[in-house]
KOLKEDO-152955 format. One record per residue (C-alpha): residue in one letter; x, y, z. Coordinates in nm, 2 decimals. Example, Ala and Ser with C-alpha at 12.3 -4.5 7.8 and 13.67 -1.06 7.14 Angstrom:
+------+--------+--------+--------+
: type :      X :      Y :      Z :
+------+--------+--------+--------+
:    A :   1.23 :  -0.45 :   0.78 :
:    S :   1.37 :  -0.11 :   0.71 :
+------+--------+--------+--------+
***
This chain:
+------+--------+--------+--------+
: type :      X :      Y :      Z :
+------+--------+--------+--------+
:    X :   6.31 :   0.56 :   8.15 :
:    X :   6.18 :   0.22 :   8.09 :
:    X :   6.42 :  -0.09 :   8.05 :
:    X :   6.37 :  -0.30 :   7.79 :
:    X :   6.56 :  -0.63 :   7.86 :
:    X :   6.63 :  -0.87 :   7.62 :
:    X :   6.86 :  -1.25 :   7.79 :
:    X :   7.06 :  -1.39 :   7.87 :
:    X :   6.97 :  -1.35 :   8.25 :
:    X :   7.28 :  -1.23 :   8.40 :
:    X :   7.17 :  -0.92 :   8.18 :
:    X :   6.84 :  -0.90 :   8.50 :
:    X :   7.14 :  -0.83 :   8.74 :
:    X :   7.18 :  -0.47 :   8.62 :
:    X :   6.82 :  -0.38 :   8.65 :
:    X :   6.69 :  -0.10 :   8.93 :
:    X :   6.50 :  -0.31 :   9.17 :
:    X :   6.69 :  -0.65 :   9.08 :
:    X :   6.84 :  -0.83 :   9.36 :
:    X :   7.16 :  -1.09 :   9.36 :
:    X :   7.16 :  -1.37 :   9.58 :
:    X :   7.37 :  -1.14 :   9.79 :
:    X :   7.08 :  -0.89 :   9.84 :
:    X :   6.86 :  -1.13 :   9.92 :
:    X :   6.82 :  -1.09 :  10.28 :
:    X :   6.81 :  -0.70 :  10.25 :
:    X :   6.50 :  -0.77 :  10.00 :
:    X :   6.32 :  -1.00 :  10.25 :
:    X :   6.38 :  -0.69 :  10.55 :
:    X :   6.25 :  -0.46 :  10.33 :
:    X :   5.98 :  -0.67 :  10.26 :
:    X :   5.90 :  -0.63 :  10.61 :
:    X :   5.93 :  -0.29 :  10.62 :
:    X :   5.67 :  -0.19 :  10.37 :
:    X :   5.42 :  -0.44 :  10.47 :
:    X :   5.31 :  -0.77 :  10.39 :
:    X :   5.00 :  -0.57 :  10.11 :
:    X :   5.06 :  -0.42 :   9.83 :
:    X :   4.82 :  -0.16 :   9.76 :
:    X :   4.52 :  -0.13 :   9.47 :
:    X :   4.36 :   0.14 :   9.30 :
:    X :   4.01 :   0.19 :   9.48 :
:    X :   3.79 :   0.08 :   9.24 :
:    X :   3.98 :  -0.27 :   9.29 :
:    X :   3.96 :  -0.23 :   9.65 :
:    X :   3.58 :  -0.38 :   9.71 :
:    X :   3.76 :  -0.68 :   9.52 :
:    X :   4.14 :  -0.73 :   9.65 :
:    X :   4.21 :  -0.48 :  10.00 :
:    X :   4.57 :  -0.57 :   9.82 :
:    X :   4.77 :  -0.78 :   9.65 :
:    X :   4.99 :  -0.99 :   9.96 :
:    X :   5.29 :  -1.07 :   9.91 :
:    X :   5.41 :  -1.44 :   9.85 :
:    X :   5.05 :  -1.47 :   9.66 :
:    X :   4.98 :  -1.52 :   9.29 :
:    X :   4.73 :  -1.40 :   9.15 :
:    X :   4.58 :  -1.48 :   8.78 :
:    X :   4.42 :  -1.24 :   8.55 :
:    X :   4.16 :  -1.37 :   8.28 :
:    X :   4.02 :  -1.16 :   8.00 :
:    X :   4.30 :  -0.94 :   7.88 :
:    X :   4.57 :  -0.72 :   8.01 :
:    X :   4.39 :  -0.40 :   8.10 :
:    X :   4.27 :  -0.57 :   8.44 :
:    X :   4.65 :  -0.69 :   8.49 :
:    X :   4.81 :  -0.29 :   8.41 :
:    X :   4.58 :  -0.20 :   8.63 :
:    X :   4.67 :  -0.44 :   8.92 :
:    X :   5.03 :  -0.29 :   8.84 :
:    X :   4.91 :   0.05 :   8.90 :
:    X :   4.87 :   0.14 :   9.24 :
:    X :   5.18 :  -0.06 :   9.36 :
:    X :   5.40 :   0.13 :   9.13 :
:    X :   5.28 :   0.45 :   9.16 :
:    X :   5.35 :   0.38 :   9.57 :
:    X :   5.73 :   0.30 :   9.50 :
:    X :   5.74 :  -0.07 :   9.41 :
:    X :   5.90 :  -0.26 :   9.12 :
:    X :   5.72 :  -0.43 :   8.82 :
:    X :   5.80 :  -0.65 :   8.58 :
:    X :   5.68 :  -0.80 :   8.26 :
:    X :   5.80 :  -1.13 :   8.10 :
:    X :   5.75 :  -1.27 :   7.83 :
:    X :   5.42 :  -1.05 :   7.72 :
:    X :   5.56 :  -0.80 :   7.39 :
:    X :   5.26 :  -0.72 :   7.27 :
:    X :   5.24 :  -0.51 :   7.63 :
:    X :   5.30 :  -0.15 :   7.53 :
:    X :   5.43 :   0.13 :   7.76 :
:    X :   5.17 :   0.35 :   7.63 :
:    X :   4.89 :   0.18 :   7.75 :
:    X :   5.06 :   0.10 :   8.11 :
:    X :   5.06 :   0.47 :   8.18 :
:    X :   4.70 :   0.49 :   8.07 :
:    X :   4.66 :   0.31 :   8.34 :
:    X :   4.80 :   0.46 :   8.58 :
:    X :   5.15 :   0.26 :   8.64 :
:    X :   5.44 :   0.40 :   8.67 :
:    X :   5.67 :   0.30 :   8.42 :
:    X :   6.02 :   0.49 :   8.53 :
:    X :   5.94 :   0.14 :   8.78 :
:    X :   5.85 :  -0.08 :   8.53 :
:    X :   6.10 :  -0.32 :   8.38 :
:    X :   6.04 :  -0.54 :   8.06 :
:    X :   6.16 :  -0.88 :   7.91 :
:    X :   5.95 :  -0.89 :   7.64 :
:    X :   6.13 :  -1.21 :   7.47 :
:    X :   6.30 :  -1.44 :   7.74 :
:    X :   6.22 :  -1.72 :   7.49 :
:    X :   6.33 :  -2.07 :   7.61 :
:    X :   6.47 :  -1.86 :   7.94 :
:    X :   6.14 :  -1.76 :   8.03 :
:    X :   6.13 :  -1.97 :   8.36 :
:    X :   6.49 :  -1.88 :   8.46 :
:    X :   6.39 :  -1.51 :   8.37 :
:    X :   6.12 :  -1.49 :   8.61 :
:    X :   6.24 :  -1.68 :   8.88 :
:    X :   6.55 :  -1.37 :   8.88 :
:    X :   6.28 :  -1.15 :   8.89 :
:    X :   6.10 :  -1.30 :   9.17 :
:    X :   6.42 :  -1.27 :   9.36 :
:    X :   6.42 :  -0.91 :   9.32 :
:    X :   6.12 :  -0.69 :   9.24 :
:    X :   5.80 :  -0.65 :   9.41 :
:    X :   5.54 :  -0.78 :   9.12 :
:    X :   5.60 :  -1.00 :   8.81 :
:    X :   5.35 :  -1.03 :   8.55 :
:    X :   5.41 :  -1.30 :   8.31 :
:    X :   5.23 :  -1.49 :   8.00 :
:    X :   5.12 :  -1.85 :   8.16 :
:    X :   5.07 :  -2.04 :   7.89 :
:    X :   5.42 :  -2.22 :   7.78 :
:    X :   5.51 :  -2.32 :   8.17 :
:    X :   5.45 :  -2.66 :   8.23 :
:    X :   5.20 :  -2.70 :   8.59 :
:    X :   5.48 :  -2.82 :   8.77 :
:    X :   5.73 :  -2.55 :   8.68 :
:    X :   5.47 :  -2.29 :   8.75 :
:    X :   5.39 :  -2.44 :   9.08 :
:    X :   5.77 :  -2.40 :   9.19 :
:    X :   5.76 :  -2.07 :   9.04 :
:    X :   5.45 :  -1.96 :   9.28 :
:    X :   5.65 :  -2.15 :   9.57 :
:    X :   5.98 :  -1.91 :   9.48 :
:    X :   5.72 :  -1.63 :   9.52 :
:    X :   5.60 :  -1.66 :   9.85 :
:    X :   5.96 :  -1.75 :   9.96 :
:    X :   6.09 :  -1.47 :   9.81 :
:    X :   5.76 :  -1.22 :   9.91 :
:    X :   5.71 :  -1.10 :   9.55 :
:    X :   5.33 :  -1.07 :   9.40 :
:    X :   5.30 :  -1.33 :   9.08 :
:    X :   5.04 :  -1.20 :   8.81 :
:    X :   4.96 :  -1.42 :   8.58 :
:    X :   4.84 :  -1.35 :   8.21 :
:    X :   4.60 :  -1.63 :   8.20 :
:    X :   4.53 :  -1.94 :   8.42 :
:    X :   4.76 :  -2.08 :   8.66 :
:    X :   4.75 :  -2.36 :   8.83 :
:    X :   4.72 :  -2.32 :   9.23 :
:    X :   4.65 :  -1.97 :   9.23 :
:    X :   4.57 :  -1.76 :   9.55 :
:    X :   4.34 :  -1.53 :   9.38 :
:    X :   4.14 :  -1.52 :   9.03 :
:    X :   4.01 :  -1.25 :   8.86 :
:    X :   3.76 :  -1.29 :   8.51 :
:    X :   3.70 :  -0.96 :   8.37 :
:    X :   3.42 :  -1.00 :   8.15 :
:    X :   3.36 :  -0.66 :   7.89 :
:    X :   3.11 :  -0.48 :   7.75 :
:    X :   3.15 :  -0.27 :   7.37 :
:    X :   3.28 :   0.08 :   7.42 :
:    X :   3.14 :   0.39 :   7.44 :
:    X :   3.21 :   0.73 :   7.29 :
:    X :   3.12 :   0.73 :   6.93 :
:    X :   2.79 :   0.85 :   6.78 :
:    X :   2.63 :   0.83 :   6.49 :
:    X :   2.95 :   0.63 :   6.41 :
:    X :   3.18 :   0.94 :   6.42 :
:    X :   3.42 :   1.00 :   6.77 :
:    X :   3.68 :   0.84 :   6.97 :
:    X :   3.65 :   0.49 :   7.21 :
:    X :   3.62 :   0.68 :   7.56 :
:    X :   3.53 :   0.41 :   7.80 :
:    X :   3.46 :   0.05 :   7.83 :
:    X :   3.24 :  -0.15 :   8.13 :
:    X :   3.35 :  -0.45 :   8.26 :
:    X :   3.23 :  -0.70 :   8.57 :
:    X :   3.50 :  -0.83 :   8.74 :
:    X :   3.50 :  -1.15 :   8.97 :
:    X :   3.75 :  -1.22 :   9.22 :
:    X :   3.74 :  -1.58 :   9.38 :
:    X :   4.03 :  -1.80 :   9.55 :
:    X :   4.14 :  -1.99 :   9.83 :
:    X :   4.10 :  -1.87 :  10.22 :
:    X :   4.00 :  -1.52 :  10.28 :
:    X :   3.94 :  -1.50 :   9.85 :
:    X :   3.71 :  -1.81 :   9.91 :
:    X :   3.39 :  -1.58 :   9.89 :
:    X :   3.35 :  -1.48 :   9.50 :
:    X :   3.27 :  -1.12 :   9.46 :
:    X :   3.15 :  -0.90 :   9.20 :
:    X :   3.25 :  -0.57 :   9.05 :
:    X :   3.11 :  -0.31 :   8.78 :
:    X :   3.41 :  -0.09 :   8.66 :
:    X :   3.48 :   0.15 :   8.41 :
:    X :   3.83 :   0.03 :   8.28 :
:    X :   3.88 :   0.29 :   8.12 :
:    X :   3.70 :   0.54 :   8.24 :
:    X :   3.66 :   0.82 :   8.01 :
:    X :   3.96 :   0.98 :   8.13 :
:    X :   4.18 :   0.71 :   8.14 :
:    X :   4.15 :   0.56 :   8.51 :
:    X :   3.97 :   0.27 :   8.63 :
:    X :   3.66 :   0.40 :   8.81 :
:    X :   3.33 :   0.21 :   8.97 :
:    X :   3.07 :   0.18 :   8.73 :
:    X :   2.64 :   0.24 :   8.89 :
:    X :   2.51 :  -0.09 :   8.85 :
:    X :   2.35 :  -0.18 :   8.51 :
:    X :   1.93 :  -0.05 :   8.53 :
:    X :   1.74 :  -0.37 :   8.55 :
:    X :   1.48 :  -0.48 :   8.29 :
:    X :   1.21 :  -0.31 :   8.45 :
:    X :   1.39 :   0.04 :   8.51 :
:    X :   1.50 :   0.01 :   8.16 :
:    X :   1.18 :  -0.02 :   8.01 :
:    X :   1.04 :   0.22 :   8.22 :
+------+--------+--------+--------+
***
């Protein structure tokens, strides 16, 4: 079952996944353990071979690319978080493919937002968080307690110092005709560039969502010629 935690942020303590200061040093082995990646769906994988850990990463042009960043890493046996996002529904993160018995939620940390999800760094694998009340300097520190800790960042939005960006840009959906059916897809190009081996922008064509609910490569869009042809 989901948790759905509301501060002050002792309350964090109690979550699966959440370490104390006192666990600390058994997160950082197990960090070790598992490997210094965190895996991706494949269609993400021409992209990101995986999100590293200590990295952050931010997401531009909605959440669908960010749930399904979440996705593969869950679905593996790692911890999620959200903060500070409650407009994010559990519905649409198991479209997506993340596992949400794994997937923890502080959907209103309010003015506790930073202490929130520096308590989260400290104790799950990946937080995703709504960027744009942190100040640049307390989101810097915040991406330094991340790479300390070895926790993935996702960021809802810019952030400044990012390892990795990703701009999703999207296309109408498909399904209906004749103005009668149900949305069953939606095409996107996504563009990952960043700093060191991210330096290299890349491009993407996905389906996200596919018709059935995954994210899937999309065939490259015909060119004018083909079209016309």
């Amino acid at each position: 079952m989901t948790a759905v935690v509301e501060p002050p942020v002792a309350r964090l303590a109690a979550l699966p996944g959440v370490s104390t200061a006192s666990q600390v040093a058994a997160q950082a082995e197990r960090a070790r353990a598992t490997g210094r990646v965190l895996p991706v769906v494949p269609a993400l994988a021409g992209l990101l071979p995986g999100l590293r850990r200590g990295s952050t990463v931010a997401v531009h042009g909605g959440t669908s690319l960010l749930l399904a960043l979440l996705a593969a890493a869950t679905t593996a046996g790692s911890w999620a978080a959200v903060a500070g996002m409650p407009s994010l529904g559990i519905a649409a993160a198991a479209e997506y493919g993340v596992d949400v018995s794994r997937l923890a939620l502080v959907p209103r940390p309010g003015a506790e937002l930073p202490a929130v999800i520096a308590a989260l760094l400290d104790g799950v694998d990946l937080v995703a968080v709504q960027s744009e009340t942190l100040q640049p300097a307390l989101a810097r520190r915040l991406s330094a307690r991340a790479r300390h800790r070895g926790a993935v960042l996702l960021s809802a939005g810019a952030w400044p110092g990012a390892d990795v960006e990703l701009s999703c840009r999207r296309e109408p959906w498909s399904g209906p005709s004749g103005g009668y059916g149900h949305l069953e897809s939606r095409r996107v190009r996504v563009r990952a560039h960043g700093r060191g081996p991210a330096a290299r922008p890349l491009t993407a064509d996905l389906h996200l969502p596919a018709p059935g609910g995954e994210v899937t490569r999309a065939l490259p869009a015909p060119s004018l010629r083909e079209a016309t042809a």
